[in-house]
BAFI-3210 file (N, C-alpha, C; in Angstrom, 3 decimals, decimal comma, padded with zeros to 6 digits):
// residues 114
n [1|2|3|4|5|6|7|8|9|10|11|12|13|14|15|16|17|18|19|20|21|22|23|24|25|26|27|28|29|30|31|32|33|34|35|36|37|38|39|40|41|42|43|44|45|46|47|48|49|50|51|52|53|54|55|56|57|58|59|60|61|62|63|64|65|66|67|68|69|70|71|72|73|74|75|76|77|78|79|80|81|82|83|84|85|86|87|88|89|90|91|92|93|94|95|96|97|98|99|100|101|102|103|104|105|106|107|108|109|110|111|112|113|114]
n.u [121,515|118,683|115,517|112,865|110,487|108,640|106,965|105,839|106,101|108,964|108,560|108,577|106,543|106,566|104,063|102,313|101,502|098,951|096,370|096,016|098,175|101,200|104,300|107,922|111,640|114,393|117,851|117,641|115,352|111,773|108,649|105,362|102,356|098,979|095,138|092,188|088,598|086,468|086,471|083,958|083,579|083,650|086,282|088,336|091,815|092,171|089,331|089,244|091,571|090,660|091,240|090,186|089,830|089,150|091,738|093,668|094,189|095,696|096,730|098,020|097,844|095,481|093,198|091,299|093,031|094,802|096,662|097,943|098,975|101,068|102,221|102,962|102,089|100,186|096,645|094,581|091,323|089,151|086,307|085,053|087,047|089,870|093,370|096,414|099,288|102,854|106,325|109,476|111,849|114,063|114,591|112,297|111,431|110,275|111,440|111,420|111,627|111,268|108,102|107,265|108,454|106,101|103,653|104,667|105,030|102,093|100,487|101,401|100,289|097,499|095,603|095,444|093,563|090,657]
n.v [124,290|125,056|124,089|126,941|128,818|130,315|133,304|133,904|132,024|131,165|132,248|133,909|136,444|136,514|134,575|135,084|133,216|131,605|131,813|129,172|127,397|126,281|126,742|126,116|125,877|124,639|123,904|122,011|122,171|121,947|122,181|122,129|122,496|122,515|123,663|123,387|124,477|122,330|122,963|124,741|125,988|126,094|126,710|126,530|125,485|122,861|121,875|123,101|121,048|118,628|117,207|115,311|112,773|109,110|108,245|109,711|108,964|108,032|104,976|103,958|104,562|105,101|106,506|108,735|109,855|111,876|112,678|115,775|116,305|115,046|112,861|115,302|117,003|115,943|115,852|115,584|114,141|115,008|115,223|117,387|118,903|120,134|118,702|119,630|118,314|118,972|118,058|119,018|119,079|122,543|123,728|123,084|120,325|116,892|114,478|110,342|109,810|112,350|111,999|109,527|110,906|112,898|111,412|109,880|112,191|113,128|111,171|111,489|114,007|114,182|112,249|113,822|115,791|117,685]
n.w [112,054|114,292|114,001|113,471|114,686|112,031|111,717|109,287|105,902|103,496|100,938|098,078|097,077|100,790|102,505|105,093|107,931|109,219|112,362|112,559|111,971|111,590|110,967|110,598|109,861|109,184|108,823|106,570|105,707|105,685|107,940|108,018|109,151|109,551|110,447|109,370|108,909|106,596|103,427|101,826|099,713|095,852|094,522|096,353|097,112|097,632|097,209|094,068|093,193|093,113|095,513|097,672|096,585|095,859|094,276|095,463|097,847|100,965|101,461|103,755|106,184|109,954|109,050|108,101|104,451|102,095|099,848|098,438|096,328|093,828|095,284|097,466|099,731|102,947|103,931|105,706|107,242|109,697|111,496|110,489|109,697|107,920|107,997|107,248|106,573|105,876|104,618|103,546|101,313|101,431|099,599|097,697|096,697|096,812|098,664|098,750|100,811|102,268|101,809|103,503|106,020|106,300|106,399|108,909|110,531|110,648|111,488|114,458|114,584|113,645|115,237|117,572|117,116|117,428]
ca.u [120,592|117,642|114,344|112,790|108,914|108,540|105,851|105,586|106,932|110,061|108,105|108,648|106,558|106,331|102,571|101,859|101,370|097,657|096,240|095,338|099,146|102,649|105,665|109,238|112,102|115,535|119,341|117,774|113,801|110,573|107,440|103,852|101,048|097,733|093,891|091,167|086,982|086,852|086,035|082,457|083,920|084,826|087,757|089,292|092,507|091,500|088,555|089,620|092,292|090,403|092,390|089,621|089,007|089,778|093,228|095,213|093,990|096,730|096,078|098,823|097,546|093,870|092,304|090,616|094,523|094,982|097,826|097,232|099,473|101,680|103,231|103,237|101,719|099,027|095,242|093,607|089,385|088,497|085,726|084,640|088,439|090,847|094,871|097,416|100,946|104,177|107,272|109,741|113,023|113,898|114,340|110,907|111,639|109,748|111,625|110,657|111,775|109,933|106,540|107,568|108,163|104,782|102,991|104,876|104,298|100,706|100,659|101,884|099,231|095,849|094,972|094,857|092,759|089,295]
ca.v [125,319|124,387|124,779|127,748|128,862|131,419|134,078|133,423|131,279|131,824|132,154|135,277|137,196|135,971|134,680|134,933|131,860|132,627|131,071|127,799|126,908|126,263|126,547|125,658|125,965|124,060|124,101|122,189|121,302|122,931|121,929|122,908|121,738|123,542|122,952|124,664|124,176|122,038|124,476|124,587|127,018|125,155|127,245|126,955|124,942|121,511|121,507|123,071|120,069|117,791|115,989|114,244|111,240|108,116|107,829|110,489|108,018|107,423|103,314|103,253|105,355|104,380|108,050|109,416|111,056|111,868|113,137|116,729|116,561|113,523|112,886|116,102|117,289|115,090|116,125|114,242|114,741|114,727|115,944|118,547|119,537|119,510|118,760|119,633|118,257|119,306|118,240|119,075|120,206|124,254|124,140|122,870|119,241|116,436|112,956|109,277|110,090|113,415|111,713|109,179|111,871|113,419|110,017|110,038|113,543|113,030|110,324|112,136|115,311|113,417|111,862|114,969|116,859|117,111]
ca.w [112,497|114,823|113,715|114,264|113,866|111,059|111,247|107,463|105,169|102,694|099,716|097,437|098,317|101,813|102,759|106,416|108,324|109,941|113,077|112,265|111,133|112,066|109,498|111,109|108,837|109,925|107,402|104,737|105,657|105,785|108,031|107,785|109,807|109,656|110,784|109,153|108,450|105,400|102,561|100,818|098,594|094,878|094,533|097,389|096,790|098,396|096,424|093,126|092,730|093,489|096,501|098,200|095,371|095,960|093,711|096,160|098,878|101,521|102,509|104,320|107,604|110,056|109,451|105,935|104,412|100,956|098,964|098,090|094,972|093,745|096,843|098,018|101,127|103,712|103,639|106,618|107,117|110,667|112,441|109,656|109,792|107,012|108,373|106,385|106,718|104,817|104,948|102,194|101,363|101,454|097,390|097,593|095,984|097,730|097,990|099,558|102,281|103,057|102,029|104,658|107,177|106,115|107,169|110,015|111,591|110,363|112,412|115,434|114,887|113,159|116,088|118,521|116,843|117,612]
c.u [119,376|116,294|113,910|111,142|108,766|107,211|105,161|106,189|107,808|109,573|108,393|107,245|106,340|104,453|102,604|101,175|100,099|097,954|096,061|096,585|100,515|103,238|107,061|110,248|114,038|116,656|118,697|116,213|112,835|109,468|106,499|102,942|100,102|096,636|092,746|089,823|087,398|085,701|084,809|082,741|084,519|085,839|088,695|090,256|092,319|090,198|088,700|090,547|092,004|090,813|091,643|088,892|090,291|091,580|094,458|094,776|094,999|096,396|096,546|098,888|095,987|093,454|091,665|092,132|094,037|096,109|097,679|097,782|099,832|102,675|103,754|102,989|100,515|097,845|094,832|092,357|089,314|087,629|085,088|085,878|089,197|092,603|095,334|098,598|102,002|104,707|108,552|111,072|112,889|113,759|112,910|110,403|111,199|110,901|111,159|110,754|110,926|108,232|106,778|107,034|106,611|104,062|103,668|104,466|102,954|100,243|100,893|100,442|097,919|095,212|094,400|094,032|091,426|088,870]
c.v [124,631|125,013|126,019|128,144|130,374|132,248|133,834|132,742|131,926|131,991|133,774|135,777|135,928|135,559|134,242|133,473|132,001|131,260|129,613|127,059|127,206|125,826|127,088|125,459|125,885|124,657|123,570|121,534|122,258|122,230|122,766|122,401|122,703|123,000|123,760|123,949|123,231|123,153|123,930|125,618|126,012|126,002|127,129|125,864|123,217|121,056|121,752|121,694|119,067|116,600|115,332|113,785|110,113|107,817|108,642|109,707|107,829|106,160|103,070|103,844|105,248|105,585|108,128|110,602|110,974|112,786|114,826|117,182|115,283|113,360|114,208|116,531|116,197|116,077|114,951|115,002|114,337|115,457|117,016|119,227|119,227|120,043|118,655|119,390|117,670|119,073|117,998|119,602|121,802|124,266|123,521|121,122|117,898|115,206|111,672|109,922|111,586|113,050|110,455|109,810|112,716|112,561|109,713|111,317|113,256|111,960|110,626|113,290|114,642|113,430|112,475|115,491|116,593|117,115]
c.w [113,115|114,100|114,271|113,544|113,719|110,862|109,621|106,538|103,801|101,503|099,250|096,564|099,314|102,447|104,125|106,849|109,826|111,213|113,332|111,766|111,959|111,439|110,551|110,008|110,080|108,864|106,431|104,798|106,433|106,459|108,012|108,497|109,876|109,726|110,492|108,708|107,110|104,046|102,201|099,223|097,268|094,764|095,325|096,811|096,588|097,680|094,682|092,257|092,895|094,715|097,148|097,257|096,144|095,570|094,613|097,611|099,883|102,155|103,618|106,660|108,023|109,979|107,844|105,780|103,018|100,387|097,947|096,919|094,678|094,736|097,574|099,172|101,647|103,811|104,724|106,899|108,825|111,287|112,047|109,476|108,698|107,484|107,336|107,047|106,346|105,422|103,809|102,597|101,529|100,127|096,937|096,562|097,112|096,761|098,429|101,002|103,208|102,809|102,936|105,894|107,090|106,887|108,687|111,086|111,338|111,162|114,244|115,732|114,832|114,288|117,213|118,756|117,012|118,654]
res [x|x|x|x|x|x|x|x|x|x|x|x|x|x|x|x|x|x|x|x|x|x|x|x|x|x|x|x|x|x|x|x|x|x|x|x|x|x|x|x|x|x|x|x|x|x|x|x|x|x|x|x|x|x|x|x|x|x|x|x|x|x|x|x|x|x|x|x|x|x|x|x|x|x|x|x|x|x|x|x|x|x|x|x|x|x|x|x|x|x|x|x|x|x|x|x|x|x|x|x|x|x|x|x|x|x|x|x|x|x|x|x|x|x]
***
């Protein structure tokens, strides 16, 4: 099946996939890329979990990334901007290889923006 870009993502319920975002959903893999203000709000997700500290750090890319779970999705800081980008199985199970591909597409988008 070719990718195809999903008004909203497969989640039950379904949560709309606003302006600032693009979710693509292939036979057995899910992307996400999204670009939004970075929050001031503590609740907001990004700040509630703390993901910008040092220990979710990504070293391995030249931008400010960080790890927005344990290897789960990319968090890059640019410009007052916070990028997000997923890339995961459909059963929602991250493995090397999709935090790989994370660092790679992130790699691909980061640098655009701005």
């Amino acid at each position: 099946k070719d990718p195809k870009r999903q008004p909203a993502s497969d989640a039950r319920p379904p949560v709309l996939v606003g302006d600032d975002a693009c979710y693509y959903t292939g036979a057995t893999r899910e992307i996400e890329v999204s670009i939004f203000p970075r929050p001031t709000d503590p609740s907001a997700p990004v700040n509630h979990f703390n993901v910008i500290s040092p220990d979710r750090r990504v070293h391995s890319v030249d931008y400010e990334a960080y790890w927005f779970g344990p290897g789960e999705s990319i968090v890059a800081v640019k410009d007052g901007l916070l990028i997000s980008v997923k890339v995961a199985n459909i059963k929602g199970d991250w493995t090397d290889q999709d935090r790989a591909d994370d660092i790679e597409l992130a790699n691909l988008v980061v640098p655009r923006v701005g």
